[in-house]
C-alpha positions as YAML, in Angstrom:
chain: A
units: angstrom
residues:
- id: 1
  name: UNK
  ca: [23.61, 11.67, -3.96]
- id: 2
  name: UNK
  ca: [25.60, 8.88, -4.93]
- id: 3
  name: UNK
  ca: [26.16, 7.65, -8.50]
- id: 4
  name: UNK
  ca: [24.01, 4.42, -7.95]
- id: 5
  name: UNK
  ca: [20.92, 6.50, -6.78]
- id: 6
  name: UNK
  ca: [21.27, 9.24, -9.83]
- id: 7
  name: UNK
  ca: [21.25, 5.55, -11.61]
- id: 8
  name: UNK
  ca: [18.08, 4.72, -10.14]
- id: 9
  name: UNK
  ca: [16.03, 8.43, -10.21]
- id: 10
  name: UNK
  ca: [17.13, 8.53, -14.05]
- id: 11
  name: UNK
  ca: [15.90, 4.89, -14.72]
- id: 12
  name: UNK
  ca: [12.76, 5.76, -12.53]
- id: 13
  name: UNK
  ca: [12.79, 8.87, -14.46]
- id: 14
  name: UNK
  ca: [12.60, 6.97, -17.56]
- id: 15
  name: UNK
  ca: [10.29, 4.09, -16.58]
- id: 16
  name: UNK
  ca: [7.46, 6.89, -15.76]
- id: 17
  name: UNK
  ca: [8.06, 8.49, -18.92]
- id: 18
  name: UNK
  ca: [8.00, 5.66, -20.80]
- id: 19
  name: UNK
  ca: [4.98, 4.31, -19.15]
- id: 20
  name: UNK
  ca: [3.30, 7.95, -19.77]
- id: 21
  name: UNK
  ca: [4.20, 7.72, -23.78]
- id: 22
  name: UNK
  ca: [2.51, 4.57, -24.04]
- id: 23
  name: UNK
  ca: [-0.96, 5.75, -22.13]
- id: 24
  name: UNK
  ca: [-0.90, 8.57, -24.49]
- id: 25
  name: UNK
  ca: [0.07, 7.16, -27.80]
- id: 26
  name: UNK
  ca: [0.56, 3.65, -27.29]
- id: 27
  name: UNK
  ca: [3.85, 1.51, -27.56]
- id: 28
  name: UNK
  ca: [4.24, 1.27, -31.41]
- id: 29
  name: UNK
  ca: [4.75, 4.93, -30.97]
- id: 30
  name: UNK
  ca: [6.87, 5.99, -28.37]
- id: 31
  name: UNK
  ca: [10.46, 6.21, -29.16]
- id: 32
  name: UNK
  ca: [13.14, 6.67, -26.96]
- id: 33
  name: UNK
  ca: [13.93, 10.10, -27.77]
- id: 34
  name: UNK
  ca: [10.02, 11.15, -27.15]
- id: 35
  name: UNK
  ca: [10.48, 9.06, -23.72]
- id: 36
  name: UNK
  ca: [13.95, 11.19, -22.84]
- id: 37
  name: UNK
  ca: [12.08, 13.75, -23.48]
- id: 38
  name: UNK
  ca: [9.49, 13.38, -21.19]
- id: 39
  name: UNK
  ca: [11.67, 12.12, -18.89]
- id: 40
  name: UNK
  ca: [14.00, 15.34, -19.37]
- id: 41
  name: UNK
  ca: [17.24, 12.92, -19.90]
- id: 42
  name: UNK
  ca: [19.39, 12.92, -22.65]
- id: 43
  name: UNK
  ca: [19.42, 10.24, -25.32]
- id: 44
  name: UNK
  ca: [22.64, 8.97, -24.69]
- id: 45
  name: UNK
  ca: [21.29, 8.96, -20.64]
- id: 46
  name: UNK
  ca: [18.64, 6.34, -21.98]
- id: 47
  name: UNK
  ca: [20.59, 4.52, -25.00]
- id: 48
  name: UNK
  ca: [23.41, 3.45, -22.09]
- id: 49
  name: UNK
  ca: [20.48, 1.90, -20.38]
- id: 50
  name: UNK
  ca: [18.24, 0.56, -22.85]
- id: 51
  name: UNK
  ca: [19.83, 0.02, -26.55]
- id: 52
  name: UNK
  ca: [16.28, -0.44, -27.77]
- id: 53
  name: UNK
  ca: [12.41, -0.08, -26.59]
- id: 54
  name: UNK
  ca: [12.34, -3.74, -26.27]
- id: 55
  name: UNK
  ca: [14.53, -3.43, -23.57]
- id: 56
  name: UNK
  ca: [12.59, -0.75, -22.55]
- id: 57
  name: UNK
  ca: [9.62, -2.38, -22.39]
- id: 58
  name: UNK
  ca: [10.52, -5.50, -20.94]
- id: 59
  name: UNK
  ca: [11.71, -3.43, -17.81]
- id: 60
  name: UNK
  ca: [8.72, -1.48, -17.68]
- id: 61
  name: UNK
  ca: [6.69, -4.39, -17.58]
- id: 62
  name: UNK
  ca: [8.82, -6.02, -14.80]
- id: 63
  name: UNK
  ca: [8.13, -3.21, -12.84]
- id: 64
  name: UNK
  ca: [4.56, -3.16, -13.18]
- id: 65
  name: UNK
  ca: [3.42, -6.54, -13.18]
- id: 66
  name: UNK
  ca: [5.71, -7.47, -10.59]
- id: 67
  name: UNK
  ca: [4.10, -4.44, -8.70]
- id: 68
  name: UNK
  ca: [0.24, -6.27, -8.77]
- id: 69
  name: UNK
  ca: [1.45, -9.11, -7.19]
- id: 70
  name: UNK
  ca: [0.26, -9.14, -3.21]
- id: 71
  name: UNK
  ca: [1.96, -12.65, -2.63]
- id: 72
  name: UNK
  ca: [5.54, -10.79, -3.12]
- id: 73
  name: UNK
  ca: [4.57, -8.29, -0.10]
- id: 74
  name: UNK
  ca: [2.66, -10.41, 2.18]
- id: 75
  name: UNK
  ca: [5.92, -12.12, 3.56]
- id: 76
  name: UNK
  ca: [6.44, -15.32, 4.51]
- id: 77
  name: UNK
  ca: [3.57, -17.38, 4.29]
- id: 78
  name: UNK
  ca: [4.31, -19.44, 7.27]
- id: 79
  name: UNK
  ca: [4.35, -16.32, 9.49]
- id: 80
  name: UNK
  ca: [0.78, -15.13, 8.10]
- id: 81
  name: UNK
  ca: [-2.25, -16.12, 10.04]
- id: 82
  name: UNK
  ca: [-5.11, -18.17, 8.04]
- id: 83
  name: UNK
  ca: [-5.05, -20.56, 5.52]
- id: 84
  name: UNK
  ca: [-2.51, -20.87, 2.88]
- id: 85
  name: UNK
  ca: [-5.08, -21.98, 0.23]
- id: 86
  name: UNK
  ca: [-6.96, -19.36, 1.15]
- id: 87
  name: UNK
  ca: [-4.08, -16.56, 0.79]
- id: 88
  name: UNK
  ca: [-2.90, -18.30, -2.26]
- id: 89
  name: UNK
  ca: [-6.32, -18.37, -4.22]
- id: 90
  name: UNK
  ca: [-7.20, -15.19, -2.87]
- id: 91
  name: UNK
  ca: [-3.58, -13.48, -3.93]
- id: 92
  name: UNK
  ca: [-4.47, -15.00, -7.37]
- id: 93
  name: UNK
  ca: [-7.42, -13.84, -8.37]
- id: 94
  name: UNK
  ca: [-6.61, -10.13, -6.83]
- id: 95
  name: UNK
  ca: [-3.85, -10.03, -8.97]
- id: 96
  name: UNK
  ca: [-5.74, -11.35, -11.85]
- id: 97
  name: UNK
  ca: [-8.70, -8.54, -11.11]
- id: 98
  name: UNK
  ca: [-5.62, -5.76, -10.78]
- id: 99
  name: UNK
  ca: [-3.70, -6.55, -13.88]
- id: 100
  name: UNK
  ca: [-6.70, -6.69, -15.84]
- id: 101
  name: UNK
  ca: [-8.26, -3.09, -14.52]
- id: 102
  name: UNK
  ca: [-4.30, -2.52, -14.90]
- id: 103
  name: UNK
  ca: [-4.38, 0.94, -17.23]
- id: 104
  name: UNK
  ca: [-1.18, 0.50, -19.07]
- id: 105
  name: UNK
  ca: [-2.06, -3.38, -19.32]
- id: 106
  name: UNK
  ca: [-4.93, -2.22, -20.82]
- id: 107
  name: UNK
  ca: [-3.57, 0.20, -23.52]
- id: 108
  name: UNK
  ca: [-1.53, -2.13, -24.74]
- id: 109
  name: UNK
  ca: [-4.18, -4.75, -25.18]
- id: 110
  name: UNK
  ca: [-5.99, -2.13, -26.52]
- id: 111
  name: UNK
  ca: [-3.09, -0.85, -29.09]
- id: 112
  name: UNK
  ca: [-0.23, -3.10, -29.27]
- id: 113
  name: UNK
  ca: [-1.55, -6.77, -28.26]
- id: 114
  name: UNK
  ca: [0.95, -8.22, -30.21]
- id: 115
  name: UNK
  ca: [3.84, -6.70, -28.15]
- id: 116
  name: UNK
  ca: [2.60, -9.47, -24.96]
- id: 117
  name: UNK
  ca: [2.74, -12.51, -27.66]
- id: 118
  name: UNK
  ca: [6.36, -13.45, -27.14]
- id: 119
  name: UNK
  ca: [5.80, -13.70, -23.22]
- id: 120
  name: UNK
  ca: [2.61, -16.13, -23.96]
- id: 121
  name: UNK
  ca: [3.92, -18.04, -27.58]
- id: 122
  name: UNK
  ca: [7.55, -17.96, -26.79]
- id: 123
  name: UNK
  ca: [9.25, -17.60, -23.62]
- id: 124
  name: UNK
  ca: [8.82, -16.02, -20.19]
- id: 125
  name: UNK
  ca: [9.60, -12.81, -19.39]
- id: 126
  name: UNK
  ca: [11.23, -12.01, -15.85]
- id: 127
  name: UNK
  ca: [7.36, -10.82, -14.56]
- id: 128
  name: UNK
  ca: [6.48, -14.28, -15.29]
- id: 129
  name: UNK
  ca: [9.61, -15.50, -14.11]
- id: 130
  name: UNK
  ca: [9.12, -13.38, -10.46]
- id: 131
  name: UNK
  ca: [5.66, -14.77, -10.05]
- id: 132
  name: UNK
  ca: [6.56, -18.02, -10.48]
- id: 133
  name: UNK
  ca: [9.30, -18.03, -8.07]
- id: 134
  name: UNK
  ca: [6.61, -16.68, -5.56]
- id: 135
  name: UNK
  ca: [3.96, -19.44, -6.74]
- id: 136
  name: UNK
  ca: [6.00, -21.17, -6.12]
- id: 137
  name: UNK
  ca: [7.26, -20.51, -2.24]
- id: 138
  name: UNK
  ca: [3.59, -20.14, -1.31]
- id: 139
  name: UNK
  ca: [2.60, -23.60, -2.56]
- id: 140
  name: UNK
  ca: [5.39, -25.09, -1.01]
- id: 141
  name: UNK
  ca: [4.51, -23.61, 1.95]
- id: 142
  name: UNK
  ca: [0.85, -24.23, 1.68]
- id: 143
  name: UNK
  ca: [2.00, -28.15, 1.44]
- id: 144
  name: UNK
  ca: [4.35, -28.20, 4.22]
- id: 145
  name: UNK
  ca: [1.19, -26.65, 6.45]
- id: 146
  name: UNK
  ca: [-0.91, -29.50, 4.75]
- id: 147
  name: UNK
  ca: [-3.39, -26.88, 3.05]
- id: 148
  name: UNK
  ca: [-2.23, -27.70, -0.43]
- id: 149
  name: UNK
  ca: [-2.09, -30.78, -2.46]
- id: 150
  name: UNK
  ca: [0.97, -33.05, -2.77]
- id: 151
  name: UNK
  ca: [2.36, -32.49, -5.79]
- id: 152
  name: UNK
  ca: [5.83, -30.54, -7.61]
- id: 153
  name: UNK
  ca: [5.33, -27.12, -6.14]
- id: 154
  name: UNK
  ca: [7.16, -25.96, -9.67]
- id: 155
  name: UNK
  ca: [4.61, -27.81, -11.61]
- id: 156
  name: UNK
  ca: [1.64, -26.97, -9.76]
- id: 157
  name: UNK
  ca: [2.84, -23.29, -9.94]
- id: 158
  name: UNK
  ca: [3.11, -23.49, -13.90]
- id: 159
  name: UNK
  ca: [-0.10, -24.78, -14.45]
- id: 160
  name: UNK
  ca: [-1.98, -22.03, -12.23]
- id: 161
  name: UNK
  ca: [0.13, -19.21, -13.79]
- id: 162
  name: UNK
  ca: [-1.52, -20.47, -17.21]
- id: 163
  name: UNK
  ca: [-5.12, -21.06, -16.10]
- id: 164
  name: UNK
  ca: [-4.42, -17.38, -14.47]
- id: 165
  name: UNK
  ca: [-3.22, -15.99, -18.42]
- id: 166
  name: UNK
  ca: [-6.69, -16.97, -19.66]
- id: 167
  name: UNK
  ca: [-8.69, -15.17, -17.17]
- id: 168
  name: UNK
  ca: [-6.22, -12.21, -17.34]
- id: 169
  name: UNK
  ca: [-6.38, -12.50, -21.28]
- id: 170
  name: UNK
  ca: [-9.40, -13.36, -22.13]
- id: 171
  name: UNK
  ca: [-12.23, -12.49, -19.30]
- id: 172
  name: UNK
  ca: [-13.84, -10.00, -21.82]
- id: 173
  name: UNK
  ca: [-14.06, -11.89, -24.52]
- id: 174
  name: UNK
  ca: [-16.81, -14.27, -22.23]
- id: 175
  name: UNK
  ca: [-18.91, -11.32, -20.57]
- id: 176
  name: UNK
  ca: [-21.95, -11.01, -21.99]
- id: 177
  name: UNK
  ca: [-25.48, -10.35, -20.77]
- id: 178
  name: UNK
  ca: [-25.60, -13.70, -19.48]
- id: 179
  name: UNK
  ca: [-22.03, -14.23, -17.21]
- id: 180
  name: UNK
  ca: [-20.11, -10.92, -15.85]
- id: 181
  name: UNK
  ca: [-16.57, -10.94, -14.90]
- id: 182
  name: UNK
  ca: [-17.35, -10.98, -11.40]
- id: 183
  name: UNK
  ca: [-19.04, -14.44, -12.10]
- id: 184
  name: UNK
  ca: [-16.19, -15.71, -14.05]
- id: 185
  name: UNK
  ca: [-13.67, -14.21, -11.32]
- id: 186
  name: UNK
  ca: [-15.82, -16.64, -8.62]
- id: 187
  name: UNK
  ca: [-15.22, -19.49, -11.21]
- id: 188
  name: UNK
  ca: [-11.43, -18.89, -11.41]
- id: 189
  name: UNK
  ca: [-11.44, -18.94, -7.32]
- id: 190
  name: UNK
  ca: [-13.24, -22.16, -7.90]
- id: 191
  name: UNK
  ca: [-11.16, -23.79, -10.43]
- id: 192
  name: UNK
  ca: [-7.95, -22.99, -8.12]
- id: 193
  name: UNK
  ca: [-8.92, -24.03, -5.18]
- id: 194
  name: UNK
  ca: [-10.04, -27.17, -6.36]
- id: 195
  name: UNK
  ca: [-6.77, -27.78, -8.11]
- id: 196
  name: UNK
  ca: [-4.98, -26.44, -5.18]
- id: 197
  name: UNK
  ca: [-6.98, -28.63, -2.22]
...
């Protein structure tokens, strides 16, 4: 096995463990020594790596998120049969459903909500980076095919990733015995492909 693929089983190897930590005990928590641990690594094996569980984290969260997203794997949009709108809105709102059934999404709503502020207050992390790169491509596409709206791809990609943080975010905080989240999920396919036509 080469050096770049022990590389990759140990940072596998820690990802898992890391991700198993925080199910059990949440993120404010885990430490990188319980994570080597788990992940039957030394310390120094994870400190060359990651310096801190920010780091940590922030990969972790790459790899997940990222992971959710059925526009990445779909390929090119041009060589998919249908409509682009259609693929679009309905790639949107599956990942929205996935990442908010998501269980390590979930614990660290649950546990840690402050540790996703930065990535909605602050800046964007390289999940929301990813998905906006592949917003991005599929609106483009969707345009060129004459499915989508005129408009800057880049722009109209922003402002669907942030209607898409609300219903990620906040969906449970608007169920009640009057509106369930599958309503509010029909809404969201609405809203976009409104925007979007």
């Amino acid at each position: 096995m080469t050096s770049a693929a022990v590389s990759q089983t140990s940072e596998n190897l820690a990802l898992d463990a890391a991700r198993e930590s925080i199910l059990a005990v949440g993120w404010s928590r885990t430490t990188l020594t319980d994570v080597a641990r788990r992940a039957g690594l030394s310390r120094m094996t994870l400190y060359r790596r990651w310096p801190e569980m920010k780091a940590l984290l922030g990969d972790l969260m790459t790899r997940e998120w990222v992971a959710l997203v059925p526009l990445q794997t779909s390929g090119s949009a041009a060589a998919a049969p249908g409509n682009h709108l259609d693929r679009l809105v309905d790639g949107i709102t599956s990942t929205v459903r996935a990442l908010r059934s998501n269980e390590l999404f979930t614990r660290i709503v649950e546990l840690d909500p402050q540790m996703l502020l930065p990535y909605l207050l602050e800046r964007k992390g390289r999940s929301q980076e990813l998905v906006l790169e592949i917003l991005h491509s599929q609106i483009a596409a969707g345009q060129a095919a004459g499915d989508v709206r005129p408009g800057d791809p880049r722009q109209l990609a922003r402002s669907v990733l942030l209607a898409a943080h609300g219903f990620t975010l906040s969906t449970q905080t608007m169920v009640d015995d009057g509106v369930t989240a599958d309503e509010l999920d029909r809404e969201l396919d609405l809203l976009l492909r409104r925007y979007l036509a």
